[in-house]
C-alpha positions in Angstrom: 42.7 79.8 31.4 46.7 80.3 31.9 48.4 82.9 29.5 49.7 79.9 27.8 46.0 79.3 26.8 46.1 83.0 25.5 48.8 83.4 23.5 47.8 79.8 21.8 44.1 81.7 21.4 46.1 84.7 19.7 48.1 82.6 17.5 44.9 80.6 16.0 43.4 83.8 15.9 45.8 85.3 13.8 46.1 82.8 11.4 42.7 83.1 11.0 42.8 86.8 9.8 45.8 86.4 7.8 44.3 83.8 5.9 40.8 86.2 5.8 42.9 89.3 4.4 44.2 87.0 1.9 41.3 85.9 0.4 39.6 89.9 0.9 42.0 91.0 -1.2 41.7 87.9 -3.9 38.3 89.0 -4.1 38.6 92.6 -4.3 40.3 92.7 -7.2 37.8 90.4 -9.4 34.7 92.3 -10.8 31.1 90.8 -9.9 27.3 92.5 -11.1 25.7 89.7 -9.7 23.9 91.5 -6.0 23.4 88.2 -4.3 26.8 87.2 -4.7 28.1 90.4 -3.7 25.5 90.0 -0.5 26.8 87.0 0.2 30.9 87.5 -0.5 30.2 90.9 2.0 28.8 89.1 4.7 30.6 86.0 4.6 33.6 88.4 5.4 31.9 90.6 8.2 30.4 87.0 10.1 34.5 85.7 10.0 35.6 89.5 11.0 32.9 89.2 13.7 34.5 85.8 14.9 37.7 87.4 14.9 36.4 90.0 16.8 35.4 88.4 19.8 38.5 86.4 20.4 41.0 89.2 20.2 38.8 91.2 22.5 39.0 88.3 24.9 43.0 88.3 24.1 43.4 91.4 24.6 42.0 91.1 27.9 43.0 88.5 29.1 47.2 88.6 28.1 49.5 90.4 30.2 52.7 91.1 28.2 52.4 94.9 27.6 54.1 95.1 23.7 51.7 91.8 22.9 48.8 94.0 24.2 49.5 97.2 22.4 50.1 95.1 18.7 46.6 93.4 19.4 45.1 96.8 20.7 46.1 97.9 17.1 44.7 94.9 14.9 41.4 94.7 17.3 40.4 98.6 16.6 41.5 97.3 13.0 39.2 94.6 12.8 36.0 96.9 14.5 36.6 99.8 11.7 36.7 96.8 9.2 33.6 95.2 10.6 31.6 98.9 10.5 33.0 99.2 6.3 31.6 95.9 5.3 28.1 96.7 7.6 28.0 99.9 6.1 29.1 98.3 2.0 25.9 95.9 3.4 23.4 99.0 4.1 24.2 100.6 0.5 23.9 97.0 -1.1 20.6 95.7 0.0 19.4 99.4 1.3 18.0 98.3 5.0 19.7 98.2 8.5 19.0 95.2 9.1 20.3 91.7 7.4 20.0 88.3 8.1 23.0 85.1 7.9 20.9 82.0 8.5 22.6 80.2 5.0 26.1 81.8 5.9 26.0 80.6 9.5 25.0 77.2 8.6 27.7 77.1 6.6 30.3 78.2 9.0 28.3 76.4 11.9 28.3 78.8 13.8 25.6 79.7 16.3 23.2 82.9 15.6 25.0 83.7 19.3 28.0 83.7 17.8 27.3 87.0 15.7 26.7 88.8 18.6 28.9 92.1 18.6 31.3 91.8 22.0 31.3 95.4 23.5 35.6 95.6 24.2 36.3 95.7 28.3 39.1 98.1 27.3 36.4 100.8 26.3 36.0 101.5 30.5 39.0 99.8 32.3 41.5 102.1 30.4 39.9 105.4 31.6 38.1 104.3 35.1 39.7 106.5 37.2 38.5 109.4 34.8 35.1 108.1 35.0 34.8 107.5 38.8 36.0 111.4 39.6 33.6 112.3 36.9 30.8 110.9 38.4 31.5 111.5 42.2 31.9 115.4 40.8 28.2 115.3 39.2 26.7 113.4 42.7 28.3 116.2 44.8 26.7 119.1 42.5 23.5 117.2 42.5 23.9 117.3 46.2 25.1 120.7 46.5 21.7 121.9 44.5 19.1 119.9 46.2 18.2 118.5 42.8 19.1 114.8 43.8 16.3 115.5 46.9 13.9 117.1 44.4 14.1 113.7 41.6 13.7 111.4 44.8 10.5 113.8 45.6 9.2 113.4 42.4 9.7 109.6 42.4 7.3 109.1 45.0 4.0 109.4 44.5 1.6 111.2 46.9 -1.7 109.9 47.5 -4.7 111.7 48.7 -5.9 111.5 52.7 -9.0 109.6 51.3 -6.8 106.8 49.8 -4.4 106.7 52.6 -7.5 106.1 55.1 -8.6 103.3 52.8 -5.5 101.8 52.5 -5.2 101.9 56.2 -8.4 100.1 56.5 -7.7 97.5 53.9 -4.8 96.7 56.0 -6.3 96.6 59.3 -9.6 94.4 57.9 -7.0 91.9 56.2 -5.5 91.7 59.6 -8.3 91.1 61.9 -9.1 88.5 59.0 -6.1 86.6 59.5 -6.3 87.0 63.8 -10.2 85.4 63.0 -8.8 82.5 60.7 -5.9 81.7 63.2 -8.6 81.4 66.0 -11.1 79.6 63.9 -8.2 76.7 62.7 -7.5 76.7 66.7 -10.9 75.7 67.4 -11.1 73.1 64.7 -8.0 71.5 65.4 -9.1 71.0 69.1 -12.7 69.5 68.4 -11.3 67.0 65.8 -8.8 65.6 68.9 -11.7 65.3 70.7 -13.3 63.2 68.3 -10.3 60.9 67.3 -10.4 60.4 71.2 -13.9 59.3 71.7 -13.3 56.5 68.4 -11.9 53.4 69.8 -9.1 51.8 68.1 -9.1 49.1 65.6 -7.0 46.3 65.6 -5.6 45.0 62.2 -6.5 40.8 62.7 -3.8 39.9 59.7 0.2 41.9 60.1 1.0 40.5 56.6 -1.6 42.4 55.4 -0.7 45.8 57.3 3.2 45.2 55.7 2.0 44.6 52.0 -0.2 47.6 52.3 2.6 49.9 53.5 4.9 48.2 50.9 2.6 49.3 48.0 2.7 52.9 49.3 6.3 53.2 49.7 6.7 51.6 46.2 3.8 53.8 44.6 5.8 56.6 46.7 9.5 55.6 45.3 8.3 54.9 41.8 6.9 58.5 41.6 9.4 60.1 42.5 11.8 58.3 40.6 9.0 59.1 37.7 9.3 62.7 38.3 12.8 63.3 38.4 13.9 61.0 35.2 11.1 63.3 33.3 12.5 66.8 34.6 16.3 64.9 33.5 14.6 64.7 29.8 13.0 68.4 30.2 16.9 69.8 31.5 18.3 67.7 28.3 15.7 69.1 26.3 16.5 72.8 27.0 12.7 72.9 27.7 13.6 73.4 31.9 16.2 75.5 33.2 18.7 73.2 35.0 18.1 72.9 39.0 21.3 74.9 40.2 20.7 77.5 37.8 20.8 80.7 40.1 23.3 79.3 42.3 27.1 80.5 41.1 29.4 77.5 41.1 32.8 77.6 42.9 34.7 77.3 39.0 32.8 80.6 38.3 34.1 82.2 41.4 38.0 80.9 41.1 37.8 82.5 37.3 36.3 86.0 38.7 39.0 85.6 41.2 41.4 85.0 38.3 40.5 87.4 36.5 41.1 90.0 39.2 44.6 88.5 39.8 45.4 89.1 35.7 43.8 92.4 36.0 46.5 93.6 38.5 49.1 92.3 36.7 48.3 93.6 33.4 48.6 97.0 35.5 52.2 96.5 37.3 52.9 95.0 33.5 52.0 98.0 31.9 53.7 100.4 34.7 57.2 98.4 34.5 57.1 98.5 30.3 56.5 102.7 30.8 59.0 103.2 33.4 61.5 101.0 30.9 60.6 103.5 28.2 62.3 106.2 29.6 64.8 104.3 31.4 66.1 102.4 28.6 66.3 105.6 26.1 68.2 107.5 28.7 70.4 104.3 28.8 70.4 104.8 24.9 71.4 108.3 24.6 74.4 108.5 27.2 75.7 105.0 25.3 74.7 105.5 21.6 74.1 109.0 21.0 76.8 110.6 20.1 77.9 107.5 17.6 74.3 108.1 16.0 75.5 111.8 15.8 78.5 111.4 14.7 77.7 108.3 12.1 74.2 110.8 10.8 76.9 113.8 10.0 79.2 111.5 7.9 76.3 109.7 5.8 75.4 113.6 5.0 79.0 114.9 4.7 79.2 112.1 2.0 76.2 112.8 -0.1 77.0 116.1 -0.3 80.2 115.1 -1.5 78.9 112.5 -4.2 76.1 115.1 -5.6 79.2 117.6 -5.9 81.1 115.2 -8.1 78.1 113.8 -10.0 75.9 117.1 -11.1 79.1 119.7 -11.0 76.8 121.6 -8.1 76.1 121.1 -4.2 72.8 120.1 -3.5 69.5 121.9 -1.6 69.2 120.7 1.8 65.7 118.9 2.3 63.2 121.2 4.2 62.3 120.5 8.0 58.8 119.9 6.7 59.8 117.4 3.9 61.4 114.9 6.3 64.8 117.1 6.6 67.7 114.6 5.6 65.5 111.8 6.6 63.9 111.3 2.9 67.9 111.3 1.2 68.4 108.1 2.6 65.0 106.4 2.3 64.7 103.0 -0.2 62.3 104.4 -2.3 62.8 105.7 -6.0 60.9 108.1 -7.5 59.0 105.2 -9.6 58.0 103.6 -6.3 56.7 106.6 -5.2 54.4 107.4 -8.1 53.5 103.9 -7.7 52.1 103.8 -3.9 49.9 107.4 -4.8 48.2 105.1 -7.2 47.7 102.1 -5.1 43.6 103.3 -3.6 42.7 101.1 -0.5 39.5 99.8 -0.6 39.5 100.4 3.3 41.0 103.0 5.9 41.7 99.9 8.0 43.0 96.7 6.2 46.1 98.8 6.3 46.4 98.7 9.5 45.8 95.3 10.4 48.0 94.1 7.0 50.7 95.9 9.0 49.9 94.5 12.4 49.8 91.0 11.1 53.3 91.5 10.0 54.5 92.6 12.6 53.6 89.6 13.9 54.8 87.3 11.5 58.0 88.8 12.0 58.4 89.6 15.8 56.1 86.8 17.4 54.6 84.3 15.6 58.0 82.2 15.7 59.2 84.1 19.0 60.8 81.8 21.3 59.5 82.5 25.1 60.1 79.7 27.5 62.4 82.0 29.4 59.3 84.8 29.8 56.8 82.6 32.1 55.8 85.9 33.7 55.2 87.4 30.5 57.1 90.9 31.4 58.2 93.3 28.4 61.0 92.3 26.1 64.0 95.0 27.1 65.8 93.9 23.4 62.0 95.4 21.8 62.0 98.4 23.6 66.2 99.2 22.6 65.2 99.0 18.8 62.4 101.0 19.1 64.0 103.5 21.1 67.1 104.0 18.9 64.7 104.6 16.3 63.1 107.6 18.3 66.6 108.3 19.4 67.8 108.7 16.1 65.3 110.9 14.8 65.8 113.2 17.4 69.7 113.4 16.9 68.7 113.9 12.9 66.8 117.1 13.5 69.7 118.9 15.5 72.0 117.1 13.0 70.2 119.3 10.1 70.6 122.0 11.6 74.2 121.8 11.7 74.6 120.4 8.8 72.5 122.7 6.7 74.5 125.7 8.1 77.8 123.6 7.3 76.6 123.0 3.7 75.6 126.9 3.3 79.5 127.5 4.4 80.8 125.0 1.9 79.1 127.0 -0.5 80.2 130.2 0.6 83.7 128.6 0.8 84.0 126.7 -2.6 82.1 128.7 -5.2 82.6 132.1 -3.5 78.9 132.8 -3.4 77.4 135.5 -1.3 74.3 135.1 0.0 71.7 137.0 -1.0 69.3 138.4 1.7 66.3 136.8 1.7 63.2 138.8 1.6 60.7 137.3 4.6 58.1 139.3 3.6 57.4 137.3 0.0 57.9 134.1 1.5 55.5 134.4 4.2 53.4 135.4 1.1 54.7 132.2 -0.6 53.1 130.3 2.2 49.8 132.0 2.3 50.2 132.6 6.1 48.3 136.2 6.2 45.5 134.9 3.8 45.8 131.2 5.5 45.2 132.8 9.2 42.6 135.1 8.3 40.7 131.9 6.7 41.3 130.1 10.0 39.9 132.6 12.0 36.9 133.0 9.9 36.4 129.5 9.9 36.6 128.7 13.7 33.5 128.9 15.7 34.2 132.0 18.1 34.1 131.2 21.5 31.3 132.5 23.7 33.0 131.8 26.9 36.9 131.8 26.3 37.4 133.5 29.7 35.5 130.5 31.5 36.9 126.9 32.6 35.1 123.8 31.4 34.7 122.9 35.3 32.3 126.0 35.3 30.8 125.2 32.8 30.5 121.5 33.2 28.6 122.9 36.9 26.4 125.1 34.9 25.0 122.6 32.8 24.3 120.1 35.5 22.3 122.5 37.7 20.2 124.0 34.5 19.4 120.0 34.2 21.0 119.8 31.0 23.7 117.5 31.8 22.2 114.5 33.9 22.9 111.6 35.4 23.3 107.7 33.5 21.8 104.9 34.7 24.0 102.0 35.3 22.7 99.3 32.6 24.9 97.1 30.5 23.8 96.7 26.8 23.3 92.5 27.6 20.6 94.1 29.7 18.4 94.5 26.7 16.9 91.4 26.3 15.8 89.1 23.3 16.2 86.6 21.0 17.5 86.4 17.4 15.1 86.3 14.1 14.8 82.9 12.9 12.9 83.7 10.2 14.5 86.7 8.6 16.1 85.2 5.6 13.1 83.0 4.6 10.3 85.9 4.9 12.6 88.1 2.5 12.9 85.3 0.2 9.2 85.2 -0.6 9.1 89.4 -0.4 7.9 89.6 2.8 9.9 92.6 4.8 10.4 91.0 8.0 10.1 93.3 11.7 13.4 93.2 13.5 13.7 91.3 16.3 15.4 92.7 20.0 18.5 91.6 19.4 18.9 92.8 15.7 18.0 96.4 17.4 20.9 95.7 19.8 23.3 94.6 17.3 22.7 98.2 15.3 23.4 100.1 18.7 26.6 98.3 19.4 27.9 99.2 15.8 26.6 103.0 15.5 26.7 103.8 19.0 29.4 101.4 21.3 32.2 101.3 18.9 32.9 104.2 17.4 31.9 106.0 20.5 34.1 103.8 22.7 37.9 104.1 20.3 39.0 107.1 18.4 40.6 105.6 15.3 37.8 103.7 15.1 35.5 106.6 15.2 37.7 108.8 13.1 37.7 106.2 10.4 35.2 104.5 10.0 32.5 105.5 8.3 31.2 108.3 10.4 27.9 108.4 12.1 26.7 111.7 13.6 23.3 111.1 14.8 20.9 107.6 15.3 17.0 108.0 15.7 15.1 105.2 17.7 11.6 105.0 16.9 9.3 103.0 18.6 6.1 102.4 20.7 6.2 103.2 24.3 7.9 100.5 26.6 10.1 98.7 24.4 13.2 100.2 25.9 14.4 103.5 23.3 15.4 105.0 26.6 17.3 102.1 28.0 19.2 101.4 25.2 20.2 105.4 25.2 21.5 105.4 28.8 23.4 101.7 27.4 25.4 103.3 25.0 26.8 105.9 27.7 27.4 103.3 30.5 29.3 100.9 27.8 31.1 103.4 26.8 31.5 105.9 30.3 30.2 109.0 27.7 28.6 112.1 28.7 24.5 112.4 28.9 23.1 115.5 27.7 19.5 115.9 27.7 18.0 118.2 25.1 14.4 117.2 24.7 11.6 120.1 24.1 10.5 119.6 27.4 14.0 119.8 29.2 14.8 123.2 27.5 11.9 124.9 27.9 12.1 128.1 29.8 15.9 127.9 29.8 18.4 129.5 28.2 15.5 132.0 26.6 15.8 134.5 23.7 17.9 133.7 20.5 20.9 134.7 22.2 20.2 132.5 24.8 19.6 129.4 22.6 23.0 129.9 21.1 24.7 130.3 24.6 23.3 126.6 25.3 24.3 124.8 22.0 27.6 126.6 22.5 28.1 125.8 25.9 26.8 121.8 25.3 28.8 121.2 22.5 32.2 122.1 24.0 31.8 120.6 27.3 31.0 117.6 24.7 34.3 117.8 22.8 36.1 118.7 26.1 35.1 116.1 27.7 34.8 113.4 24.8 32.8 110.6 24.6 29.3 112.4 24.9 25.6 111.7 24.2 23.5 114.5 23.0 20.0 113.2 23.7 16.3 114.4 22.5 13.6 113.0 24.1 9.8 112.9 22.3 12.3 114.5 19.8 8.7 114.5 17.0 8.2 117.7 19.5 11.5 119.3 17.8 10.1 118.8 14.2 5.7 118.9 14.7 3.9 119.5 11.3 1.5 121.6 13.5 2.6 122.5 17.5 -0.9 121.8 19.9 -2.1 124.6 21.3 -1.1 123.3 25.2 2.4 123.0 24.3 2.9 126.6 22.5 4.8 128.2 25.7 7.2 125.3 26.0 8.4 127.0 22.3 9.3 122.7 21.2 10.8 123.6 17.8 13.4 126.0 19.6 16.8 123.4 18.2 14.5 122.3 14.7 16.9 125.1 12.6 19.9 124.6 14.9 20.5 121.0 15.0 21.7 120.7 11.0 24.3 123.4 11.6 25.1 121.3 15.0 25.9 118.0 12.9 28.1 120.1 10.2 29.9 121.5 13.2 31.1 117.9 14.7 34.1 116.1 12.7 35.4 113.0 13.0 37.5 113.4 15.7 34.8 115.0 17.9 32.9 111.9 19.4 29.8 113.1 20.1 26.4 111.0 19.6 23.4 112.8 18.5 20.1 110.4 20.2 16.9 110.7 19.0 13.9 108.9 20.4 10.3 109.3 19.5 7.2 107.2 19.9 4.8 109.2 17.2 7.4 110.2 14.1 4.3 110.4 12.5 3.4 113.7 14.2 6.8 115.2 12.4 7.8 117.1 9.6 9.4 114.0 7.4 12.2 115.8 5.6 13.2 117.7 8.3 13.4 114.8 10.5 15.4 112.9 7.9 17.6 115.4 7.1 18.9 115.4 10.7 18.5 111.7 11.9 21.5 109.7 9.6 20.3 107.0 10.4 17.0 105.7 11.6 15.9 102.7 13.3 12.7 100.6 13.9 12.4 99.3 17.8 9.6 97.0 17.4 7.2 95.0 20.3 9.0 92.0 21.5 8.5 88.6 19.3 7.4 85.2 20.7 10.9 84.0 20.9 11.7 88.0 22.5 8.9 87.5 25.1 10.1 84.2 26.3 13.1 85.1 27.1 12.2 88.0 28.6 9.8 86.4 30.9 12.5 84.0 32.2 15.1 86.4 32.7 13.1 89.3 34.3 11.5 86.8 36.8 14.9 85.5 37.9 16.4 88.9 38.0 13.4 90.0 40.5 13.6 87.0 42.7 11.8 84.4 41.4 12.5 81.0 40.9 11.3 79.2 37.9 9.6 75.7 38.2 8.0 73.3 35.8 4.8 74.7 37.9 5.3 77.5 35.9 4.8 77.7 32.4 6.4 80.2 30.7 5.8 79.2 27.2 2.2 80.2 27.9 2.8 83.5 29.5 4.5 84.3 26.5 1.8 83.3 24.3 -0.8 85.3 26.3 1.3 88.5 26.2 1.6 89.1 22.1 1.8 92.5 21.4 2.8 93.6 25.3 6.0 95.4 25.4 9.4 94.8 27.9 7.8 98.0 29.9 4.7 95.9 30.6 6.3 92.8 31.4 8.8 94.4 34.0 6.2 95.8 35.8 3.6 92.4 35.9 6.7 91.1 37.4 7.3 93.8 39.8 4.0 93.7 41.1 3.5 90.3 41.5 7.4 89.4 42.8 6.5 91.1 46.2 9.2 90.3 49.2 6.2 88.6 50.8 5.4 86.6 47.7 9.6 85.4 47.4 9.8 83.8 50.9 7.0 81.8 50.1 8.2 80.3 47.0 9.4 77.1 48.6 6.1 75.9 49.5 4.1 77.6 46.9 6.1 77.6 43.4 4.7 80.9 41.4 2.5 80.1 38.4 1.4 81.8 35.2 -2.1 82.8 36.6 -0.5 85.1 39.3 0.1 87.2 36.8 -3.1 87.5 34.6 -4.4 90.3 37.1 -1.4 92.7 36.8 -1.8 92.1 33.2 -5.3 92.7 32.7 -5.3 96.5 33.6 -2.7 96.8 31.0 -3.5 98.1 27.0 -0.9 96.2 24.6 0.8 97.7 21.1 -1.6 96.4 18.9 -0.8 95.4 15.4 -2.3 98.6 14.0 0.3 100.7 15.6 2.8 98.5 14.7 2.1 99.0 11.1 1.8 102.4 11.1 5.6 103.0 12.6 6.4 100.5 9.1 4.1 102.4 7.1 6.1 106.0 8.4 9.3 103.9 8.0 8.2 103.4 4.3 8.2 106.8 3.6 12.1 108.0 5.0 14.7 107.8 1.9 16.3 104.6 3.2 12.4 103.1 3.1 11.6 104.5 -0.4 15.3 103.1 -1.9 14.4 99.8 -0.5 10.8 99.9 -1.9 12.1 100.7 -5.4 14.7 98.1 -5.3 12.3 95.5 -4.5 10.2 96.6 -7.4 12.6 97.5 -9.4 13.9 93.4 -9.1 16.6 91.4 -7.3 19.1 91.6 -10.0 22.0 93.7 -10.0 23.7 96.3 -7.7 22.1 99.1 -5.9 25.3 101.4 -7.5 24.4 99.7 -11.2 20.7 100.6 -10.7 21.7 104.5 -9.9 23.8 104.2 -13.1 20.9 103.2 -15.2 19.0 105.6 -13.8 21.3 108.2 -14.3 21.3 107.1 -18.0 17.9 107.1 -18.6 17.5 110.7 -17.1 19.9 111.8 -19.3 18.1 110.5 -22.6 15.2 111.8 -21.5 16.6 115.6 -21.5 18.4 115.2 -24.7 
């Protein structure tokens, strides 16, 4: 696409929001009770938001002009804070994580692909460098400590001498075999030319008889043939077969990659011209302009002094530095306004911000003629109106000086006033600064290592193990498919289990987003810590080392077993939370994960695991999350596969919020299947049927499937594809020595669910009926309570 393409894509896009702020703020104002309609006004408005979304992310990576790129930069973290209020507004309103837009989606026919949340490109291109020194720092202390050698040590697994002698054997008997079968087929072939030899040959008496006989072969041949392919045309149509250049990369795709590199380099020397215009330009600014803004500032002030003189009898105060300094004299606002706007509550931290982003563009660019700018360089005319701006405050603050020291002589000068000494003592007092500092002090956290660097620290952590490497997966890495059948099932009161990609949706908006942009972090509504609970092998872990690769953050690992024997005594423990949680903030976005993290919070701790001291962090990690603010974007990651084995309020006191990863579906396992064999090498044919694999595997997890397909997908078994297509029985053996997740386990992780606070609201609203607003029923409640005491 040409930036043409773009900008056009920006300009629909825009449209689209301003029309979608307009009729927010419509609704806003009128009152409904009605909880359905409220559902359905709420969601309605996060699906468009979602929409809106994805193409200004695309936009905005795609457009080159560097002031076009920093107004869409501010309307896209806009629109994400927006999209986190009205998922959070949703979470209060039906009280579960997870909702479902089958009637909204038809009526916006849109595709349940479509709701998918984009994870912005900007997130990792904008601090690469950063992350690339980063990373070659932590492979060369790895190095440096041997512990690289020691994981690759422990990732092989030794064998005894008795199994390697048998495997030797197994080897050497399978090859003496094949020797024996190659000599044997020898044999054979040479006796049966012997024996064609020996039979004389027959002569056909009628050659019109030979020809229609090889016609009705060629034709039962052709027709075949033609047979198959128009069927495997129907099955391609169908969406039942993948198409037949499916894994090969078409030269379009290639010339867009290429493209896209191209607009990637240009967006860079874009960006580098536009700063090195900053400057220039407001040099420019200041030698031409600055002393008529100086000069023009000191007669607007000389004149108001003047007027106040002649209108009150008496020279004016001087506005304070900290109130704006002469700044606020010559604002448009009247008091009235003023008490007006304190008034006005926003319903959101962000519609401001993309109310004045949108007009900004209706003013500057929506009618902005640029037929001259094919190269889509930064508007010099821009940058000289923002500068003077800039310029102009700058001049006002030495201005104020003079002019308040000019205004004190008047004074002195005029009404023969002396000035009075002014005692410092009682207005330091005034300000509170003694009693103000003190409270500082005692509020900061004191700092265990102040005489350290955060390099040295940074080291420490990675050779205690503390601080470890990420592996390199993409959150589109976790697989599955959408819930077809969420809306209908909660219609009849059934509470349906999430599917994969409702899981990956919640990651993406509690753990991406906010993780990946600081206003959108710092306010939206903020999320300190995220539990994943699930059976083993659905991919908890994975989706952990996602959110740091999306996002280039940090990985700590805190887990029982991780910590255990380091760091020891209570002085010790403090050392390492201290020591974690600024490298952390330091080096902002981080990941603070625990592993088994049940371990932190057991009922009972087993006997075997009593010297590993598990609930070491269990009283520590509440004070941990009242320690991070908004603007710290740190990520506390639970995972657990038996939450049952925990103390409950404990465990929900710490864990904000919690979230079900369930077994794959039948839709889940199918796509699973396809993608995992074509990522290992295989090639699927309508010899394989995949539908039936997935129906054989219910209640087998991704874990078990990735490792079928590993066994099977050996680099014998790919060469000899061509001549033997794979089929689903290959892979009933691998499966076969592996236990599934059955149902029972699956119900006890609802069951648990069930019995955490966002389970037990959900339970009583269900009971308690459909009608009315979650925020209503606390009301009544509150009511009833209250008539009860009296």
């Amino acid at each position: 696409m040409s930036s043409a393409m773009y900008n056009e894509m920006w300009h629909q896009t825009q449209e689209a929001l301003n029309s979608l702020l307009d009729k927010e703020s419509q609704k806003m104002v009128e009152p409904h009770r009605n909880q359905v309609f409220i559902f359905h006004m709420l969601a309605t408005f996060y699906v468009k938001y979602v929409q809106i979304f994805r193409n200004l992310e695309n936009v905005y990576d795609q457009i080159v002009h560097p002031q076009k790129r920093i107004l869409i930069r501010k309307i896209l973290d806009g629109v994400m804070g927006r999209i986190l209020e009205l998922k959070n507004e949703m979470v209060e309103l039906e009280l579960t994580e997870f909702h479902y837009f089958d009637d909204i989606l038809q009526d916006l026919k849109l595709a349940p692909q479509q709701l998918d949340i984009p994870i912005p490109k900007y997130f990792l291109k904008e601090k690469l460098e950063v992350i690339k020194g980063r990373e070659k720092i932590l492979a060369q202390i790895l190095a440096d400590t041997g512990l690289d050698i020691q994981e690759m040590r422990l990732s092989i697994k030794t064998i005894s001498l008795e199994q390697a002698v048998k495997l030797i054997q197994i080897a050497e008997r399978a090859r003496q075999g094949r020797l024996r079968a190659l000599f044997m087929k020898q044999i054979f072939l040479q006796e049966f030319r012997a024996r064609q030899a020996k039979v004389p040959g027959e002569k056909m008496a009628d050659v019109g008889a030979a020809a229609l006989r090889i016609q009705k072969v060629w034709r039962g041949f052709h027709q075949s043939k033609k047979t198959e392919r128009e069927r495997q045309e129907e099955m391609v149509f169908l969406g039942m077969d993948p198409p037949p250049l499916l894994n090969e990369v078409s030269a379009t795709i290639v010339q867009a990659e290429r493209v896209t590199g191209l607009r990637d380099e240009l967006q860079i020397k874009h960006e580098e011209d536009y700063k090195t215009a900053l400057d220039t330009i407001k040099s420019q600014l200041q030698l031409i302009e600055g002393a008529d803004i100086k000069e023009n500032l000191r007669d607007q002030i000389r004149h108001w002094i003047i007027e106040c003189r002649n209108l009150t009898g008496a020279f004016p105060e001087y506005p304070k530095a900290e109130e704006g300094g002469s700044a606020i004299i010559f604002s448009n606002k009247t008091p009235q306004q003023e008490e007006d706007e304190q008034w006005k509550m926003s319903p959101s931290a962000f519609l401001q911000t993309m109310e004045e982003g949108n007009n900004i563009y209706k003013e500057i660019w929506k009618n902005k003629d640029e037929s001259l700018n094919f190269l889509q360089n930064y508007d010099p005319e821009m940058i000289k109106e923002e500068k003077r701006k800039e310029l102009e405050s700058e001049i006002r603050v030495q201005v104020d000086e003079l002019m308040r020291q000019e205004l004190k002589n008047i004074k002195l000068a005029v009404n023969r006033e002396k000035e009075l000494p002014v005692k410092e003592g009682k207005k330091k007092g005034e300000e509170g600064s003694y009693g103000g500092k003190k409270e500082e002090q005692m509020g900061k956290d004191k700092d265990l290592t102040a005489d350290r660097t955060i390099e040295s620290l940074y080291k420490e952590l990675v050779e205690e193990g503390l601080l470890v490497q990420t592996l390199k997966v993409n959150l589109s890495d976790y697989i599955g498919e959408y819930s077809y059948l969420g809306a209908t099932l909660r219609r009849v009161s059934i509470e349906p289990m999430p599917s994969l990609l409702d899981v990956r949706q919640l990651i993406a908006l509690y753990g991406v987003l906010p993780l990946g942009s600081a206003d959108v972090h710092q306010n939206a509504p903020l999320v300190k810590s995220l539990l994943l609970a699930g059976p083993s092998g659905v991919g908890k872990k994975m989706l952990v080392h996602a959110i740091c690769s999306e996002t280039g953050a940090n990985l700590f690992n805190l887990s029982a077993e991780n910590i255990a024997g380091k760091y020891p005594g209570k002085s010790g423990l403090q050392m390492m939370i201290h020591v974690v949680l600024k490298v952390a903030r330091q080096l902002q976005p981080s990941v603070v994960w625990i592993g088994d993290t049940e371990k932190t919070f057991y009922k009972k701790v087993p006997n075997a695991e009593r010297t590993n001291e598990p609930k070491r962090l269990k009283k520590h990690l509440p004070k941990i999350l009242k320690l991070l603010k908004p603007n710290d974007r740190v990520l506390i990651v639970g995972t657990t596969r038996r939450p049952f084995d925990a103390e409950i309020q404990s465990f929900c006191r710490v864990y904000q919020k919690i979230i079900l990863v369930p077994r794959p579906d039948y839709a889940s396992r199918y796509v699973l299947w396809q993608q995992i064999i074509q990522r290992h090498g295989g090639v699927i044919t309508s010899a394989l049927n995949i539908s039936c694999l997935a129906k054989v595997t219910d209640g087998f997890t991704q874990g078990h499937i990735v490792r079928v397909v590993r066994s099977v997908l050996t680099d014998r078994r790919l060469r000899q594809q061509q001549q033997k297509p794979l089929i689903a029985m290959e892979f009933m053996g691998a499966l076969s020595t592996m236990d599934p997740i059955y149902q029972e386990e699956e119900d006890s992780f609802k069951n648990w669910y069930a019995k955490t606070p966002m389970g037990k609201k959900r339970a009583l609203a269900l009971m308690g009926g459909n009608t009315g607003t979650a925020k209503d029923k606390g009301q009544k409640k509150g009511k009833k309570e209250k008539k009860k005491k009296k």
